[in-house]
C-alpha positions as CSV (number, residue, x, y, z in Angstrom):
1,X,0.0,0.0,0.0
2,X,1.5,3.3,-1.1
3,X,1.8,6.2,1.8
4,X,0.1,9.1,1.1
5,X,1.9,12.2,1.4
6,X,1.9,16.0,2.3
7,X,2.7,16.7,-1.1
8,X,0.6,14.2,-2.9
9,X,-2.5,16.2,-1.6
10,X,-1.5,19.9,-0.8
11,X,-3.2,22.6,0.9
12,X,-4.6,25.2,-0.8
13,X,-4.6,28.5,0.5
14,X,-7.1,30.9,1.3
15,X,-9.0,31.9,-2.0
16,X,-5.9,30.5,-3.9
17,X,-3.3,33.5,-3.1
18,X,-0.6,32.9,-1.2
19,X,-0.2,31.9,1.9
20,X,-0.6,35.2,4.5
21,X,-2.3,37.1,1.7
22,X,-5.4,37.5,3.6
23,X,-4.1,38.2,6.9
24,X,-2.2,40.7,4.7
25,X,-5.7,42.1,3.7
26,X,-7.0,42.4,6.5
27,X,-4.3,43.9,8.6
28,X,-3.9,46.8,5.8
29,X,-7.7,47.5,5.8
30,X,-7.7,47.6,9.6
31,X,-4.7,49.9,9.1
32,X,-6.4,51.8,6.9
33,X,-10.0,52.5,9.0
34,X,-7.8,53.3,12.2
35,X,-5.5,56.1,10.4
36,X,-8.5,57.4,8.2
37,X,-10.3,57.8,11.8
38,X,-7.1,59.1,13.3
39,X,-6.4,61.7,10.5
40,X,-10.2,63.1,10.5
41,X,-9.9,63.9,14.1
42,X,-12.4,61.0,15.2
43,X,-12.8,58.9,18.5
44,X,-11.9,55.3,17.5
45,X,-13.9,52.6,18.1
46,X,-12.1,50.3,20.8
47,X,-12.9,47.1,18.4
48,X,-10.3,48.9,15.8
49,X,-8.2,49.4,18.4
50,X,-7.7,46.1,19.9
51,X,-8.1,44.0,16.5
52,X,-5.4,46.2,15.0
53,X,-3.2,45.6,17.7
54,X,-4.1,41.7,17.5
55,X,-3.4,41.9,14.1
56,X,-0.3,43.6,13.4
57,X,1.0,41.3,17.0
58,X,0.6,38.5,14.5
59,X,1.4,39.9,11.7
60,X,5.0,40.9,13.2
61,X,5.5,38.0,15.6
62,X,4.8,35.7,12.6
63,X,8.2,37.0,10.6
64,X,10.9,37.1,13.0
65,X,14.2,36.6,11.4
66,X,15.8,33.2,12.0
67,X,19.6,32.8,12.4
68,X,19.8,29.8,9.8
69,X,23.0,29.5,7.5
70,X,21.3,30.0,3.8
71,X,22.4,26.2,2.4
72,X,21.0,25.0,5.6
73,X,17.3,26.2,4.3
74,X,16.5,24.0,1.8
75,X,17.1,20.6,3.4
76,X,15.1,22.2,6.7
77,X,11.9,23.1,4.5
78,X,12.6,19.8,2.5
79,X,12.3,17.9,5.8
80,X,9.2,19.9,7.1
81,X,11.2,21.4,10.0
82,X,10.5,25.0,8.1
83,X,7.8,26.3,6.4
84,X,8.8,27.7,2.8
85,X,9.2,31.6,2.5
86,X,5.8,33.0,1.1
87,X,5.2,36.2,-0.7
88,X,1.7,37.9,0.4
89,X,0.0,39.0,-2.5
90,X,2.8,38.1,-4.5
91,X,4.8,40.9,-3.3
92,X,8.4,40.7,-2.4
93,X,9.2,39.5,1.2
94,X,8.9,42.7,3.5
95,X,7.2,44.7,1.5
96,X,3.7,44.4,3.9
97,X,5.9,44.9,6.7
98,X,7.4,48.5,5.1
99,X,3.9,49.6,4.0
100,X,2.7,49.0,7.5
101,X,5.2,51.2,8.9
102,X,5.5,53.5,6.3
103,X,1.8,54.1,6.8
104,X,2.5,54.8,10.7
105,X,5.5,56.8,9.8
106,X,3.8,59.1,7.0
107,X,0.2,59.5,9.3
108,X,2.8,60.4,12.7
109,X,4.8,63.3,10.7
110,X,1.3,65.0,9.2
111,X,-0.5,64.2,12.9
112,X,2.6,66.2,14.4
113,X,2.9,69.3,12.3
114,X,-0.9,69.9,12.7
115,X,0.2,69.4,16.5
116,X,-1.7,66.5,16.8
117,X,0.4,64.0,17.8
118,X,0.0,63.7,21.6
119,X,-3.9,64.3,21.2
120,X,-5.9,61.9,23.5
121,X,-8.0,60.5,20.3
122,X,-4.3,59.7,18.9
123,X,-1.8,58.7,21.2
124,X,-2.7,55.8,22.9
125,X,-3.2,54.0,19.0
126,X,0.7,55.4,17.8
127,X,1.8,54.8,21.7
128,X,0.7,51.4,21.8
129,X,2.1,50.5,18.2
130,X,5.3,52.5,18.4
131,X,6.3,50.8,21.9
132,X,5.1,46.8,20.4
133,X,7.7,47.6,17.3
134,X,10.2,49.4,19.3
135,X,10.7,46.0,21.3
136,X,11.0,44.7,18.3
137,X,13.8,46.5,16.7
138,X,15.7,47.4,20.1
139,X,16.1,43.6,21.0
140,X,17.1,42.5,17.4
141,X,19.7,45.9,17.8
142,X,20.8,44.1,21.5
143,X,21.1,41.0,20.3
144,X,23.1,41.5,17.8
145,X,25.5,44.5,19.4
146,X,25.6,42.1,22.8
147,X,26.9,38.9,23.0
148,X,24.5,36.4,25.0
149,X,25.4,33.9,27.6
150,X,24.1,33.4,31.3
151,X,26.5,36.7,32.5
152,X,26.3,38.9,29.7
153,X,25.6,42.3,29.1
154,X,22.7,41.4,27.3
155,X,21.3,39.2,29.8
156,X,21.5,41.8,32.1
157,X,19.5,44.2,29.8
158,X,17.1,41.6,29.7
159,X,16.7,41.6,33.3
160,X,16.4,45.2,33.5
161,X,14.0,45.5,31.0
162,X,11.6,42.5,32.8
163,X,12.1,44.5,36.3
164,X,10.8,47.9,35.2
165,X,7.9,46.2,32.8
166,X,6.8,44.2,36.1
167,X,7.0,46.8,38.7
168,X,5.2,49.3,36.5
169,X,2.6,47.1,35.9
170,X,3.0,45.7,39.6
171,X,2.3,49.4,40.8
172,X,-0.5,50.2,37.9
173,X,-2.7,46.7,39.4
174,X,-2.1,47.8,42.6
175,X,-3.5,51.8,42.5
176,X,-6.3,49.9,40.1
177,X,-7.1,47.2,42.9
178,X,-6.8,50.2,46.2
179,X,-8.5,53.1,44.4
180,X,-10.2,51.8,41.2
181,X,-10.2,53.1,37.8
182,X,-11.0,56.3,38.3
183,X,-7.5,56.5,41.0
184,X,-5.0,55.2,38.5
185,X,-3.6,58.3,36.7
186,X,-3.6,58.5,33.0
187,X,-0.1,58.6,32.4
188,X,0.8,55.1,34.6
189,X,-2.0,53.4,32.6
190,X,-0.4,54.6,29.6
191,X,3.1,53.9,30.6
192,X,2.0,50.1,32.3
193,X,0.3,49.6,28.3
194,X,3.3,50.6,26.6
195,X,5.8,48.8,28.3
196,X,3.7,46.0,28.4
197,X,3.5,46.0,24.1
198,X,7.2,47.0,24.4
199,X,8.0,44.0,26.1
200,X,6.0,41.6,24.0
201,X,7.3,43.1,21.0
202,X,11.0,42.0,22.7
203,X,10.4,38.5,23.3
């Protein structure tokens, strides 16, 4: 009796693009809503909020780099160990990525020269954003300026960056569970969310 294979029966994707091409989609229209709402001065809806957030979490998380020797990544995806490199909408890889945060980039520098920047209806969207792909970037600029190991410099960072993240947040749950919502101040709840996203974004 002959095995049947992966490869004898494989999975199309969704609506026959490939594969992340809808994700893609949708992440860029959420985008979209959320910095046409921004731009026009409008309260967002917390549902864009959060499902952007989910989103681009995803999106981002889903396309770390891997430290794989390039002859090495054939035989891995041959052996199922790696999925094969797909191109969203047929686009080159990274090219959703820069659109995302071009689109950030281009909405924050017409949002600050109309002085808008820091508004309430803006800055926690940008804040939360900014401070998930800052994590990002900063611990792929750590880890490759620091050299790891058990006593390193970079485990150290590490640690100083899960002590502040947990004592903020520590403090922000405590104020919320003494004097309730209304006796946390706006700016810890905005600093616990931020470094929260921040530190998500570094892991």
């Amino acid at each position: 009796m002959s095995q049947i294979t992966d490869s004898d029966n494989p999975v199309r994707p969704p609506l026959g693009l490939p594969q992340g091409s809808v994700r893609a989609l949708l992440t860029l229209l959420i985008l979209g809503v959320v910095i046409n709402e921004m731009m026009a001065g409008r309260d967002i809806d917390i549902l864009w909020n959060e499902t952007l957030l989910i989103a681009l979490a995803h999106y981002f998380s889903r396309r770390r780099f891997l430290n794989i020797p390039p002859e090495a990544v054939p035989r891995l995806q041959k052996e199922g160990l790696l999925p094969p490199e797909t191109r969203p909408l047929y686009l080159p890889t990274g090219v959703i990525r820069a659109l995302i945060l071009l689109t950030f980039g281009v909405a924050g520098f017409f949002l600050q020269k109309q002085g808008r920047l820091f508004d309430p209806k803006v800055l926690p969207i940008f804040g939360a954003v900014g401070a998930y792909i800052s994590g990002m970037f900063i611990a792929y600029f750590a880890k490759w300026v620091m050299r790891p190991g058990v006593n390193s410099l970079l485990a150290r960072w590490q640690d100083m960056q899960a002590m502040l993240v947990l004592i903020t947040v520590a403090s922000t749950a405590a104020i919320f569970f003494i004097h309730g919502p209304e006796g946390l101040p706006s700016w810890l709840r905005h600093a616990s969310l931020f470094l929260s996203l921040y530190y998500f974004g570094a892991r």
